[in-house]
LONU-416857 format. One record per residue (C-alpha): y, x, z. Coordinates in nm, 4 decimals, always signed. Layout:
<sites>
       yy       xx       zz
        Y        X        Z
...
</sites>
This chain:
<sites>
       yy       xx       zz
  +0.0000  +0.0000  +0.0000
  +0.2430  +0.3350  +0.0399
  +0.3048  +0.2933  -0.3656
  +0.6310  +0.1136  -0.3260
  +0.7540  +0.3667  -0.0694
  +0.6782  +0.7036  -0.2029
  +0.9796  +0.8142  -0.4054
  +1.2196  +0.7120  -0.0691
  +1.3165  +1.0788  -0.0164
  +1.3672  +1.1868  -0.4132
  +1.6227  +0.9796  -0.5675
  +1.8693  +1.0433  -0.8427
  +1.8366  +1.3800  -0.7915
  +1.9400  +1.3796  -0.4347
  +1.7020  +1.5413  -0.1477
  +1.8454  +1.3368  +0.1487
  +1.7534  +1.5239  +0.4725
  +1.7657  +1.4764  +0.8527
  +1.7941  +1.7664  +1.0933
  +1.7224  +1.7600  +1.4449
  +2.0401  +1.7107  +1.6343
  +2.2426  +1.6700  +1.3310
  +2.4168  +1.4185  +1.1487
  +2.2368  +1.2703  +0.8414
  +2.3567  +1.4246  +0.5234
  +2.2717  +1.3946  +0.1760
  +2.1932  +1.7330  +0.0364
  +2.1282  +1.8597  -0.3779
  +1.9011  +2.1042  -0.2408
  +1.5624  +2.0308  -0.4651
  +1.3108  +1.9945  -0.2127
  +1.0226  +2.2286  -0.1641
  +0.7074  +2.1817  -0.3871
  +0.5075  +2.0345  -0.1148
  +0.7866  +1.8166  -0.0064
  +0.8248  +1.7314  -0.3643
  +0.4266  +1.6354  -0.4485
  +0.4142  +1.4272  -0.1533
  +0.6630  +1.2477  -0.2615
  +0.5480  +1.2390  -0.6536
  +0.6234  +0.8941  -0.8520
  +0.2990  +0.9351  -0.9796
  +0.1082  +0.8948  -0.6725
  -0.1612  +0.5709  -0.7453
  -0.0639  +0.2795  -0.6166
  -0.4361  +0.1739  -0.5418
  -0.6988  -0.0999  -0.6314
  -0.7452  -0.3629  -0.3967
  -0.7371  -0.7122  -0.3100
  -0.5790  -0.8504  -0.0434
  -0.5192  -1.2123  +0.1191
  -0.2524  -1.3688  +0.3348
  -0.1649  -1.6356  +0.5070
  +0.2354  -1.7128  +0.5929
  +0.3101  -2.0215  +0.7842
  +0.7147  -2.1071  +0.7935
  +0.9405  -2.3485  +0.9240
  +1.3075  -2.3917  +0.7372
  +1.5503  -2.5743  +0.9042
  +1.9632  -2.6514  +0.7289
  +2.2454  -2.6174  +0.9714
  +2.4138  -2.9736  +0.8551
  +2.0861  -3.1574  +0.7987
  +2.1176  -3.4577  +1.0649
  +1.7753  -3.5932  +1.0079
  +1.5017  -3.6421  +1.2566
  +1.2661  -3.3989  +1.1006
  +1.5312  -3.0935  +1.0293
  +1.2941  -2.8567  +1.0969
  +1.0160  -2.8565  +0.8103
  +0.6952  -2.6858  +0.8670
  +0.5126  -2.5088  +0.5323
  +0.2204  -2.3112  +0.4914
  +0.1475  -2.0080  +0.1938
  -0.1700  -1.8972  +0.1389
  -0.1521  -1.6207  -0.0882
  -0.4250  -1.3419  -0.2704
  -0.3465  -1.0363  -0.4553
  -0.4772  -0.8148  -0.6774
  -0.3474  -0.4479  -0.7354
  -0.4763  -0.2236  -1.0114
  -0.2566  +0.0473  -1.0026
  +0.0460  -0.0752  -1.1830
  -0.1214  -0.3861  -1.2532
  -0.0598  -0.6939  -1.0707
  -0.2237  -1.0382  -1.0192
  -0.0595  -1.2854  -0.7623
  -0.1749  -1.6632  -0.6696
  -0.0157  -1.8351  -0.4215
  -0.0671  -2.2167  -0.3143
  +0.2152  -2.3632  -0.1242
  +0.1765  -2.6371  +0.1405
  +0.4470  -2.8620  +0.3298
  +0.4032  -3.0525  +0.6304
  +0.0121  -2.9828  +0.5671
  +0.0300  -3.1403  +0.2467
  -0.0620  -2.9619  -0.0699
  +0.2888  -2.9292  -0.2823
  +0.1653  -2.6650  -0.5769
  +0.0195  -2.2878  -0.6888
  +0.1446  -2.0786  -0.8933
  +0.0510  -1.7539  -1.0653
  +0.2184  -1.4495  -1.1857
  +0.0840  -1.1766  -1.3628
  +0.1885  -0.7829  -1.3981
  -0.0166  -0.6090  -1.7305
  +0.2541  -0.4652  -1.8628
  +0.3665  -0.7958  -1.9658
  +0.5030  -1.0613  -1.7064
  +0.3092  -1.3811  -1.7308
  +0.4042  -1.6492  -1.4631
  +0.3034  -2.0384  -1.4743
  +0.1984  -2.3854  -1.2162
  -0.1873  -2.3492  -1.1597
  -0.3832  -2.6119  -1.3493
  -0.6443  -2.8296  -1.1863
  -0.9805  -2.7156  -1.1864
  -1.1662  -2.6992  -1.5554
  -0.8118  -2.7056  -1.7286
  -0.5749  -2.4116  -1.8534
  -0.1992  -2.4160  -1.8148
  +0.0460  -2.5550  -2.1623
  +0.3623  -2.3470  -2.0111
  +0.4636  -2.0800  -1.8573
  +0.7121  -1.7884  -1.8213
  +0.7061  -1.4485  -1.9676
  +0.9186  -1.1151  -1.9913
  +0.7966  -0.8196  -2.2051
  +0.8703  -0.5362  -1.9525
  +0.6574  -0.6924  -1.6019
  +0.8064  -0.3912  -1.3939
  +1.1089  -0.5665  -1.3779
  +0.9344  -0.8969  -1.2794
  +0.6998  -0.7110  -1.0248
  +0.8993  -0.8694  -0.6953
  +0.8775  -1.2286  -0.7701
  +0.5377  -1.2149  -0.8013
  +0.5091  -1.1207  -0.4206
  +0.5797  -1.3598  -0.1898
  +0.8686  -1.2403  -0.0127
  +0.7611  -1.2326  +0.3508
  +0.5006  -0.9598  +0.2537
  +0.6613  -0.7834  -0.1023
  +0.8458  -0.5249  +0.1485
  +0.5034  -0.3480  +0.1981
  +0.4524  -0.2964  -0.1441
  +0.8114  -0.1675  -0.1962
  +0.9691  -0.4977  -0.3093
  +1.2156  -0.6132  -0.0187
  +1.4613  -0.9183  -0.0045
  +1.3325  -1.0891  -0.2822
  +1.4575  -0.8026  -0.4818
  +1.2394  -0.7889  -0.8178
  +1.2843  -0.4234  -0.8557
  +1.1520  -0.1547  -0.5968
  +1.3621  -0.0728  -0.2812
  +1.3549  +0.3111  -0.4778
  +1.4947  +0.1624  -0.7644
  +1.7290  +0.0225  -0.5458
  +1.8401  +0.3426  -0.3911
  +1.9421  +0.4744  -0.7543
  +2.2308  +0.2252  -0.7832
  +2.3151  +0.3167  -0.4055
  +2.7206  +0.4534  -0.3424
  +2.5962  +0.5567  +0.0363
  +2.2429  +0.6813  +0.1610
  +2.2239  +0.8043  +0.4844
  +1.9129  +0.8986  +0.7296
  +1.7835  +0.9015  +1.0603
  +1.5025  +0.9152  +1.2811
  +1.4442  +0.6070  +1.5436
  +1.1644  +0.4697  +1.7797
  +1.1190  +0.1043  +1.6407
  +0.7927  -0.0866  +1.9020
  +0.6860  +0.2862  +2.0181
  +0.7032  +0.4114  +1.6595
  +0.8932  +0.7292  +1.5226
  +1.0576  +0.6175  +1.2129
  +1.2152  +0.7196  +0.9170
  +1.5457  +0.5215  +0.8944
  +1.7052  +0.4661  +0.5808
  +2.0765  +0.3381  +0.5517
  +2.1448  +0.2429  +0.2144
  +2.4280  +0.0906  +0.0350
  +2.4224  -0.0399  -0.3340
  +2.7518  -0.2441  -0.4760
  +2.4900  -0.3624  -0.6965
  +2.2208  -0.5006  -0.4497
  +2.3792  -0.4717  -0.0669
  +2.3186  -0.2913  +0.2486
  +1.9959  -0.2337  +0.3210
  +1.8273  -0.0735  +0.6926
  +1.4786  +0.0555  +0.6570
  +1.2461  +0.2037  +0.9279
  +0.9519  +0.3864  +0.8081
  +0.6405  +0.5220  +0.9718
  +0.5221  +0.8161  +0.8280
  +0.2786  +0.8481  +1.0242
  +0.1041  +0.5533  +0.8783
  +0.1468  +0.6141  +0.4847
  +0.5401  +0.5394  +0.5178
  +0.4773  +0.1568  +0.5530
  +0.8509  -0.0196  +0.7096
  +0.8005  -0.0741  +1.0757
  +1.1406  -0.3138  +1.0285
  +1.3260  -0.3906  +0.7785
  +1.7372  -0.5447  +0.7738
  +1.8826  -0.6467  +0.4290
  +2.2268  -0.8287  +0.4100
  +2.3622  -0.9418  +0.0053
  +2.6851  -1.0843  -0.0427
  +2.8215  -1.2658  -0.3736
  +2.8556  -0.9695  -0.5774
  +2.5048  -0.8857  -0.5029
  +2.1761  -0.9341  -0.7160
  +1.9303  -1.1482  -0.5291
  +1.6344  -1.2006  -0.7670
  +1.7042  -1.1820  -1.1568
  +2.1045  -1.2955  -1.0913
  +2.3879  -1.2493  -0.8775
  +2.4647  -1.4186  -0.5751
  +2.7798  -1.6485  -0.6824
  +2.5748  -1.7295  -1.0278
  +2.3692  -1.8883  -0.7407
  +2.5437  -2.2512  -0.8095
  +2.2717  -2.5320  -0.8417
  +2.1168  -2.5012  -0.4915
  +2.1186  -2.7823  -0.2969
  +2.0131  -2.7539  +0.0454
  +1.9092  -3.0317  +0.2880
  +2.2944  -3.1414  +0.4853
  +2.5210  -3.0488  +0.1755
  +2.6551  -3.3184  -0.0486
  +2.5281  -3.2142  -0.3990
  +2.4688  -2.8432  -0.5183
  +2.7084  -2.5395  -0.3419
  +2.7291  -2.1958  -0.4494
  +2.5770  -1.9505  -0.2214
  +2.7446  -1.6756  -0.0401
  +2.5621  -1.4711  +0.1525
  +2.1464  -1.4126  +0.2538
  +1.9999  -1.2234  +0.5463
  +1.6627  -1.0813  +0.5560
  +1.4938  -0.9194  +0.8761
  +1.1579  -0.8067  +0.8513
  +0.9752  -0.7330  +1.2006
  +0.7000  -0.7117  +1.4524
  +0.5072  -0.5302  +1.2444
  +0.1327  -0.4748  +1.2716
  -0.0869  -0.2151  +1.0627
  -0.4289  -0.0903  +1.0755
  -0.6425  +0.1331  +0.8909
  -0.8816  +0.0688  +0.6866
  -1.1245  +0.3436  +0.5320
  -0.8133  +0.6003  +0.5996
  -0.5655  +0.4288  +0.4279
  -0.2908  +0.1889  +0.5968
  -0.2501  -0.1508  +0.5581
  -0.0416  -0.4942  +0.6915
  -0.1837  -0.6735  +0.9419
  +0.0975  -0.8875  +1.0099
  +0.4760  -0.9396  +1.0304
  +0.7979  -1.1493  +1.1278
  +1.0475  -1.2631  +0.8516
  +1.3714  -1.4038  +0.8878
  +1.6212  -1.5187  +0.5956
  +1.9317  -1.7046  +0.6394
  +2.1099  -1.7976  +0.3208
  +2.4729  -1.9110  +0.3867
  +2.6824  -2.1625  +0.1875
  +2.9982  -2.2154  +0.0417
  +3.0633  -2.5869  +0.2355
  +2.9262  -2.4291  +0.5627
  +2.5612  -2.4932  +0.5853
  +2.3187  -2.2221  +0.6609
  +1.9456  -2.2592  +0.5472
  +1.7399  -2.0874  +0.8095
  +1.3390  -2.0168  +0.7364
  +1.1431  -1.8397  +0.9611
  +0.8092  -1.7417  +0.8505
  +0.4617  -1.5656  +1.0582
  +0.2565  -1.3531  +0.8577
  -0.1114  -1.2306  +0.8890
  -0.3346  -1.0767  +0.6687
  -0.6621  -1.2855  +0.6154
  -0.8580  -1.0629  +0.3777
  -0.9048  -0.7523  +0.2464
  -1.0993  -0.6191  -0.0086
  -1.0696  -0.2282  -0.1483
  -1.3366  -0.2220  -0.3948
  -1.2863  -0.5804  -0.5517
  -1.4692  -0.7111  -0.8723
  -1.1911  -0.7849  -1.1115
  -1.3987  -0.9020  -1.3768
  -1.5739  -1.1753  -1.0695
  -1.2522  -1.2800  -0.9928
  -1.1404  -1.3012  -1.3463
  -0.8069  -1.1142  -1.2249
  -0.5315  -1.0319  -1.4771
  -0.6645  -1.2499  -1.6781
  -0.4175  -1.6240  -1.7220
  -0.5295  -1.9522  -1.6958
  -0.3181  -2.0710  -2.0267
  -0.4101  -2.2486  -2.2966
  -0.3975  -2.1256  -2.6734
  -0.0874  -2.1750  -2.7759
  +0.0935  -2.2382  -2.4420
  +0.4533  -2.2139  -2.4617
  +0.5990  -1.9088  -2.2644
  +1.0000  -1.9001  -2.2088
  +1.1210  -1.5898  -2.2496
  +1.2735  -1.4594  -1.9464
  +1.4884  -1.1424  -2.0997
  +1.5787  -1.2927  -2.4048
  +1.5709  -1.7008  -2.3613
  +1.6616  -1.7457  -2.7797
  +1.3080  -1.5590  -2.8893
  +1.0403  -1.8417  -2.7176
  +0.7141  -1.6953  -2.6984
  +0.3441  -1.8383  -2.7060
  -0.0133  -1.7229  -2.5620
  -0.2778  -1.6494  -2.8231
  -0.5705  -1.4545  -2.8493
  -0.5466  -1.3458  -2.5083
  -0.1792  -1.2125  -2.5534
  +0.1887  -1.3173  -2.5299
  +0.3218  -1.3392  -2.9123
  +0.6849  -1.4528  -3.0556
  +0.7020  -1.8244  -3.1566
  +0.7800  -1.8120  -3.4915
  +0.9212  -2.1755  -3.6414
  +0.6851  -2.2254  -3.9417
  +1.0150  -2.3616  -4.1242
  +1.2304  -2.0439  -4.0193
  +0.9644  -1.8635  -4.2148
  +0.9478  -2.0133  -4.4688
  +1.3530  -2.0185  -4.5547
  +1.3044  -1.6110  -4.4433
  +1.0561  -1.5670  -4.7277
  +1.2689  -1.7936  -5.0020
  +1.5744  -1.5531  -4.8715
  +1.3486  -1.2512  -4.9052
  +1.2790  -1.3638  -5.2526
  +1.6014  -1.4247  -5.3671
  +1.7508  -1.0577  -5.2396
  +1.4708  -0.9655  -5.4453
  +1.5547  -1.1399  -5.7439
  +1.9143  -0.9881  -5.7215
  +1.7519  -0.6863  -5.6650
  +1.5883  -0.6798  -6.0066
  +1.8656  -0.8036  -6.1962
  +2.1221  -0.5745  -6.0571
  +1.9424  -0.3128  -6.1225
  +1.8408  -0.4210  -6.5070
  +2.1930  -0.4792  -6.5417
  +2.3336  -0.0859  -6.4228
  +2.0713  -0.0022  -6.6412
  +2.2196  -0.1523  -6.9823
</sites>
C-alpha cells in the first residue's frame, strides 16, 4: 500500500530535509543514492485485493428535520495490479440498498452503475489517460493510503509538484514517530501529513483544508454550483471542505503494511451558511495478497457492446465499448459527408493538377 507515498521526499527536484534540532528547510542538495532508491517512482505498487467496510453518518447544519442525521453504509473491494486498478463499491442508506458502482484503472478510465445480476451496463464514463482518474475510483475515507487524499484524483506527490511551500518535521502522532509534511499548493490547498516510516510510510493522520480557488475532484471549488444540500433553499456554491483523517490502525501482513482501520471527517461549507458534516468509521474486512484476477473477473467491465461511454477529458468526442475496448463514436452520417468531402478535395486535386499541367 506504500505506492502512493514513495516519491514524498523527491519532488520537483527538491530534497526536502529535517535535521535534528533544526528548522525544516527545503534543500537542492540531490539526495544520496540510497536515499534516492528508496524513494524510486518505480517502486511496485503491489498486487492485492482488499475489502472494506465504511459506515457514515452526514448531518446539514440548517436541515430542521427530525432525522438530520442520516446513517449510510459502503462496502467496498479493490483490486491493485500494479498500476492497474479495479474498484466496486455498493452504497447503502438508512440500511437500504441505494446503488454500486464501478471504476476501472487499465490505462484507460472506465467508470459506470453496476447492473443487476446476468445483465451488462448500456453507459458509462471514460477518460483515455486513467492516472488522472485513479482517486475517484477510491472511496475517499480510505484513497489516502494509497496516496490519493481529499478526494483529490491525482496523488498527494503529484500534489506536492504544484506546491509554493513544503516544509517538514518530525512528530509523535498515538505513540508514533512521524514524518510530517506541511504542504501548500495555490492549486489544491494546504495539506498536513504524518507519516510512519516505520511502517512502509503509511499517514498516521492526515489534515487537508481547500478553499474556492482550489481543485477538489476534476474542478475547482467555486465551479462547485449545483449542490444542494439538505437545509439550503435550492443549489449554493460551495466554499470551503475539510478533511481529517485519524485513529489510524495498521498491521502487517506477510512483511508488508496494511490499513486496518481509520477515522474520517469532511465538512464542506456553503455559500448561504450551511455546513454538510459526514463522519465516517472505517475497517478493513478482507484481504487478499495473492488474488485470482481472472476468478474474480477483475479489470475486466460489466458493459455491454456498444455501451455509450461520455468522455470525461474531451465531452465533444463520445466514446463506445467494443470488443473489449473503449473506441470513438463515430456518427455513421459524419462519415459518410467526411468521405464525399474526401472525394471532392480529391477531385480538385486531379483537376488542378491536369490543369498546371496544360
Amino acid at each position: 500500500m506504500c505506492r502512493g507515498w514513495i516519491q514524498l521526499l523527491l519532488i520537483c527536484g527538491l530534497w526536502v530535509t529535517c535535521g535534528a534540532g533544526a528548522p525544516p528547510t527545503v534543500s537542492l542538495a540531490p539526495p544520496s543514492v540510497t536515499a534516492g532508491q528508496a524513494w524510486s517512482p518505480e517502486a511496485p505498487a503491489g498486487r492485492w485485493m482488499l475489502r472494506c467496510q465504511i459506515s457514515g453518518v452526514s448531518e446539514c447544519k440548517l436541515d430542521r428535520s427530525p432525522n438530520r442525521a442520516r446513517r449510510f453504509d459502503l462496502q467496498s473491494t479493490c483490486y491493485r495490479d500494479g498500476e492497474r486498478l479495479d474498484v466496486e463499491t455498493t452504497r447503502w442508506d438508512e440500511g437500504k440498498p441505494v446503488r454500486a458502482w464501478r471504476s476501472i484503472v487499465n490505462r484507460w478510465y472506465v467508470s459506470y452503475e453496476v447492473p443487476p445480476v446476468g445483465e451488462q451496463s448500456p453507459l458509462g464514463f471514460y477518460a483515455a489517460d486513467g492516472s488522472a482518474f485513479a482517486g475517484a475510483a477510491i472511496p475517499s475515507a480510505w484513497g489516502a493510503f494509497d496516496g490519493y487524499i481529499a478526494d483529490d484524483y491525482i496523488r498527494f506527490t503529484d500534489v506536492l509538484k504544484t506546491a509554493s511551500r513544503v516544509q517538514t518535521s518530525q512528530e509523535t502522532v498515538d505513540g508514533f514517530s512521524c514524518l510530517v509534511i506541511k504542504a501548500q499548493s495555490p492549486d489544491y490547498g494546504s495539506y498536513q501529513v504524518w507519516l510512519d516510516m516505520a511502517a512502509d510510510r503509511l499517514p498516521r493522520k492526515v489534515v487537508v483544508e481547500k478553499t474556492a480557488a482550489n481543485y477538489w475532484g476534476k474542478i475547482r471549488l467555486k465551479q462547485w454550483t449545483y449542490l444542494a444540500p439538505r437545509g439550503s433553499h435550492g443549489t449554493v456554491p460551495l466554499q470551503r471542505v475539510t478533511f481529517t483523517m485519524g485513529q489510524v490502525k495498521l498491521d502487517q501482513v506477510q512483511g508488508r503494511w496494511f490499513p486496518l482501520g481509520c477515522q474520517v471527517t469532511r465538512e464542506n461549507h456553503y455559500a448561504d451558511g450551511n455546513v454538510q458534516r459526514t463522519e465516517m468509521t472505517c475497517h478493513r474486512n478482507g484481504l487478499d495478497l495473492d488474488p485470482d484476477f481472472a476468478a474474480a473477473k477483475a479489470f475486466v467491465p460489466q458493459l455491454r457492446q456498444g455501451a455509450r461511454l461520455a468522455n470525461q477529458i474531451e465531452p465533444q468526442l463520445a466514446f463506445q465499448w467494443k470488443n473489449q475496448s473503449p473506441v470513438p463514436l463515430v456518427d455513421s452520417g459524419l462519415v459518410a459527408g467526411m468521405d464525399q468531402t474526401a472525394t471532392t478535395l480529391q477531385q480538385e486535386m486531379n483537376r488542378s493538377q491536369k490543369a498546371g499541367a496544360k
